[in-house]
C-alpha positions in Angstrom: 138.0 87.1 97.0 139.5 90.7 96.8 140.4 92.6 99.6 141.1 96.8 99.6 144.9 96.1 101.3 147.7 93.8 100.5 147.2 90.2 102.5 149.0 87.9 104.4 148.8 84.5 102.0 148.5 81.8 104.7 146.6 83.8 107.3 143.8 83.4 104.4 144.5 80.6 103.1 144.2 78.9 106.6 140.7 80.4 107.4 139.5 79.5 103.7 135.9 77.4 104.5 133.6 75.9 102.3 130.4 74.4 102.9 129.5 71.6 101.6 133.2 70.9 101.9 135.1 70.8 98.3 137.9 69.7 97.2 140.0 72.2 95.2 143.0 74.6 94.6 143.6 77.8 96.3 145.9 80.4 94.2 146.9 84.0 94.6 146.0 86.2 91.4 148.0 89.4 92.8 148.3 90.6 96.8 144.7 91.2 97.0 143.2 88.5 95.3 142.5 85.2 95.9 141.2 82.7 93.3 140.0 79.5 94.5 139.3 76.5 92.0 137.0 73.6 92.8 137.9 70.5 91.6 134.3 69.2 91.3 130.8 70.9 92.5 127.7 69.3 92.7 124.8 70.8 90.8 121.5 72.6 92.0 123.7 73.2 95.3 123.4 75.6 97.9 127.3 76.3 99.1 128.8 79.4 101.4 132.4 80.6 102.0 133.9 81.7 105.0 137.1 83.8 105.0 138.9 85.8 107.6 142.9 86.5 107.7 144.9 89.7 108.6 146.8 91.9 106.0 150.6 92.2 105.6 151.0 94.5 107.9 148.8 92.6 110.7 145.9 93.9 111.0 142.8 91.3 110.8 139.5 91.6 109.1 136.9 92.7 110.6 135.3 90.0 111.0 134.8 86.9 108.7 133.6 87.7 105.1 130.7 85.8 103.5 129.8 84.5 99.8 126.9 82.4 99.0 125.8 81.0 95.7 123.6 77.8 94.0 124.8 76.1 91.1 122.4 75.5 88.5 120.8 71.9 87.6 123.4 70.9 85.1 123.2 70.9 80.9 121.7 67.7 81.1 118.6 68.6 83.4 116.5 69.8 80.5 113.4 67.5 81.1 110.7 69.3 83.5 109.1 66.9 86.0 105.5 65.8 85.9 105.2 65.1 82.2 101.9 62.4 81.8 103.4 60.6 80.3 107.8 59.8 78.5 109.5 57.6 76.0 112.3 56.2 77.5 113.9 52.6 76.5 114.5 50.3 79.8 117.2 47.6 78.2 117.0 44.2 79.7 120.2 42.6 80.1 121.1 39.1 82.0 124.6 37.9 81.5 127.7 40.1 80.6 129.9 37.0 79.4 130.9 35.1 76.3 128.5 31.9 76.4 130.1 29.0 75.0 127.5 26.3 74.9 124.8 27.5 71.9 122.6 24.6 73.0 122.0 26.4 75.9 119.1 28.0 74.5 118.2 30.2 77.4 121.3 31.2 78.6 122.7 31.8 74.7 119.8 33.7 74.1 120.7 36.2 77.3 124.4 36.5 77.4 126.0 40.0 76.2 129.7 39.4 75.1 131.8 42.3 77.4 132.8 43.4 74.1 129.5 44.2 72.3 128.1 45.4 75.8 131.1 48.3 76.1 130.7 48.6 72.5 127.0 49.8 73.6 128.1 51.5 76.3 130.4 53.8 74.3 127.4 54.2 72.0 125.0 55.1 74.4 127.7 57.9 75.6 128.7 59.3 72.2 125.0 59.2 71.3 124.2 61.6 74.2 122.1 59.1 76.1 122.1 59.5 79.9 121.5 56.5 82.0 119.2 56.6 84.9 117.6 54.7 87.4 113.8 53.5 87.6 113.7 55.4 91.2 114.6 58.5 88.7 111.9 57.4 86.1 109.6 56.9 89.1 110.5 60.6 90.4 110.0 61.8 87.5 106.6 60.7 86.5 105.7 62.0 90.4 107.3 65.6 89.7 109.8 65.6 92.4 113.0 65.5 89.9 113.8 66.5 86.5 115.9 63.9 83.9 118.7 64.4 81.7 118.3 64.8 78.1 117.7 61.2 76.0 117.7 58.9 79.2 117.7 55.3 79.2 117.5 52.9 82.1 119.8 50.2 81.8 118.0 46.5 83.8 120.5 43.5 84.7 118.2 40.6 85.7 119.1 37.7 88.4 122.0 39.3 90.2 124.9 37.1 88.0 128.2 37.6 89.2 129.4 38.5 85.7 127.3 41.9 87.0 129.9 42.5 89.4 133.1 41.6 87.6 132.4 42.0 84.1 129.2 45.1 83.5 130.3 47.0 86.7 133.8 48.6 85.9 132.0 49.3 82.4 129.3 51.3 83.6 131.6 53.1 86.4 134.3 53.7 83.4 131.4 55.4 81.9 130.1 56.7 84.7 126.7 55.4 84.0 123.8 54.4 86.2 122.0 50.9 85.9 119.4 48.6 88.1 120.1 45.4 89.0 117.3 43.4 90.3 118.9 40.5 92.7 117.1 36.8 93.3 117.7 37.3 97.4 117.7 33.6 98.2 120.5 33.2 95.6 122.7 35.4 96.9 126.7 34.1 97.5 125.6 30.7 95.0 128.0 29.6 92.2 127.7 32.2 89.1 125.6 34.9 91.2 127.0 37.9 93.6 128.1 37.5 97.2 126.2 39.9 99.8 129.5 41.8 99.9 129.4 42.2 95.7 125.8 43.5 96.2 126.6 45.7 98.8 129.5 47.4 96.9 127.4 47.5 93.4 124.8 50.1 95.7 127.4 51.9 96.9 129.0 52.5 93.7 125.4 54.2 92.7 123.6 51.0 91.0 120.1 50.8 92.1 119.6 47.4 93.9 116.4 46.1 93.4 114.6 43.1 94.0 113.7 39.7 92.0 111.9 37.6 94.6 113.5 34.9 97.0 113.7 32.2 94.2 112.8 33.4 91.0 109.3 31.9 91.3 106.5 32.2 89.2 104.7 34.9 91.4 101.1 34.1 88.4 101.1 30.9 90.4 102.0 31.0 93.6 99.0 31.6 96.5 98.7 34.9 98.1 100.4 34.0 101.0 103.5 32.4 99.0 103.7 35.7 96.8 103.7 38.3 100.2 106.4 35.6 101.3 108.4 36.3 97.8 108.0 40.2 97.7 108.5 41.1 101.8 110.9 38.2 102.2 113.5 39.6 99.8 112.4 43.3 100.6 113.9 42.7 103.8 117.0 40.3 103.2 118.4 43.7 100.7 117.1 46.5 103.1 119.3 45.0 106.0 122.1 44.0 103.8 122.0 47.5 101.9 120.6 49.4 105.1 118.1 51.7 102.9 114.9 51.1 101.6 114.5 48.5 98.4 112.3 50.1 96.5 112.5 48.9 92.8 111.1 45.4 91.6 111.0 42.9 88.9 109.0 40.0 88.0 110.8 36.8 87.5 110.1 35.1 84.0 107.8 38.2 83.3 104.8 36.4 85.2 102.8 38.3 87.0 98.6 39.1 87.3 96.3 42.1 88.1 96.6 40.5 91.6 100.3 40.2 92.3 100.8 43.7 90.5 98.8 44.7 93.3 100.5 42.5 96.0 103.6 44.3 95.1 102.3 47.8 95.5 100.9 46.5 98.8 104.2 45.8 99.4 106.2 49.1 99.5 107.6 49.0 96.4 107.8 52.1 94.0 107.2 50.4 90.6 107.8 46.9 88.3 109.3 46.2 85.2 108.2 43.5 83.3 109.2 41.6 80.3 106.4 42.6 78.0 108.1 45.1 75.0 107.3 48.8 75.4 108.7 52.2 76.2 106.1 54.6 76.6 105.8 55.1 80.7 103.6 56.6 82.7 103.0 56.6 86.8 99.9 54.9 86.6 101.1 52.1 84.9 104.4 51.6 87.3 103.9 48.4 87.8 103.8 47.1 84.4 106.6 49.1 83.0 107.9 47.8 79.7 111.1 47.1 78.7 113.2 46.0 75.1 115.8 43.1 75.8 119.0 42.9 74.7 119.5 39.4 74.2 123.2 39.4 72.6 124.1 39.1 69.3 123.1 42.6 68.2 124.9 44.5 65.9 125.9 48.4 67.3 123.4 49.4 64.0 120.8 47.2 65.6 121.2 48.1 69.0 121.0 52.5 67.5 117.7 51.6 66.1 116.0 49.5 68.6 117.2 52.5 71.3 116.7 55.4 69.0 113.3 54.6 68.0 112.1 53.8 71.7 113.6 57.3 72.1 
């Protein structure tokens, strides 16, 4: 801001508004000048200042001066919504931990040391990838949003508590988005996250989602036992997050033309399954595709499989 006359510093300073409100730095370039420094603005935002004060020698404004401006969508927002039709690799993870017992077959076979994941992590980021959400995917594919360059949705099956304590201060020193799709009816057991661990994972950004009451096989189950499954744990996250759940997954990867339809019926916004894939589309929400990272990878390994579903 520059005014005609010499001004009195805290008499401006005092009136300094900013809406939405922002955090930053106020300093004095000369008498007439004022400089103010945001420390952070959100992008593709409306904001307008308000300013008033009186110069040195007392006499006021007349009236309050006025600035408006937008900031622009950010050098990541480079992919147009609407687009038929996007590559975009959804990874699959399960555990974050080191698994001792190899004769576990399923759990070895699913467990991420924290090293190799952060080791990924740090790849995805100097790679350029930008981690998003399926409820961004889903956006997308409707045209209501654009996506950041080379994104990648990042899936954490079950709801394990290693999700909470190990993968969470990963992604948030990256500053990186994920899904985690949470077995409802499991919620507070041994190894899995307490409702307050879910509840602090969504407001940290992660996009809660949901993986039935009991991790059933929703290809057998009768119609009435799979709306129990889907609205059931709907429900038990929507009061426990108090927002709509809109993301799902199906447990095991079972599902049939009739429960892909149960779950639309449902309210939810789109599926991801455990078939291999990543070519997306809205039509075939449902039945998204994902590549799993079942542990053991090498960082060369993991570049290809993600670069070529790129």
């Amino acid at each position: 801001m520059a005014s005609s006359q010499p001004m009195n510093h805290p008499s401006v300073e005092t009136s300094f508004a900013i809406q939405p409100r922002v955090e930053g730095r106020l300093a004095w370039r000369d008498d007439v000048t004022l400089d103010f420094e945001p420390f952070r603005l959100a992008y593709a935002t409306a904001y307008q200042v308000d300013v008033s004060g009186r110069s040195v020698r007392g006499v006021p404004l007349s009236g309050r001066r006025h600035w408006s401006f937008t900031t622009v969508s950010g050098p990541a927002d480079v992919l147009a919504p609407g687009a038929g039709a996007i590559n975009v690799p959804i990874l699959t993870y399960h555990y974050i931990r080191v698994n001792p017992d190899r004769f576990d077959r399923m759990g070895f076979a699913l467990s991420v040391t924290p090293t190799d994941f952060a080791a990924q992590m740090d790849w995805l980021r100097d790679s350029g990838y930008h981690p998003i959400s399926t409820a961004d995917l889903y956006a997308f594919l409707k045209g209501a949003r654009g996506l950041p360059s080379k994104p990648v949705v990042l899936t954490f099956d079950d709801g394990y508590a290693d999700f909470y304590t190990t993968a969470l201060p990963i992604l948030r020193s990256h500053d990186f988005r994920a899904t985690a799709y949470v077995v409802s009816g499991f919620v507070g057991w041994p190894g899995y996250m307490t409702a307050a661990q879910v509840l602090e994972a969504d407001r940290s950004g992660i996009e809660i989602g949901s993986h039935t009451v009991n991790h059933s096989n929703l290809a057998r189950l009768s119609y009435g036992a799979v709306r129990s499954q889907l609205v059931d744990s709907k429900l038990f996250l929507e009061r426990l997050l108090g927002h709509p759940v809109v993301a799902f997954c199906y447990p095991s990867g079972k599902f049939n033309s009739t429960v892909a339809w149960q779950v639309a019926d449902a309210g939810f916004s789109d599926a991801t399954t455990t078939m291999f894939g990543y070519r997306h589309t809205l039509a075939d929400r449902y039945i998204w595709t994902r590549l799993r990272v079942s542990g053991g990878e090498s960082r060369d390994q993991f570049a290809i499989a993600v670069s070529t579903a790129s």
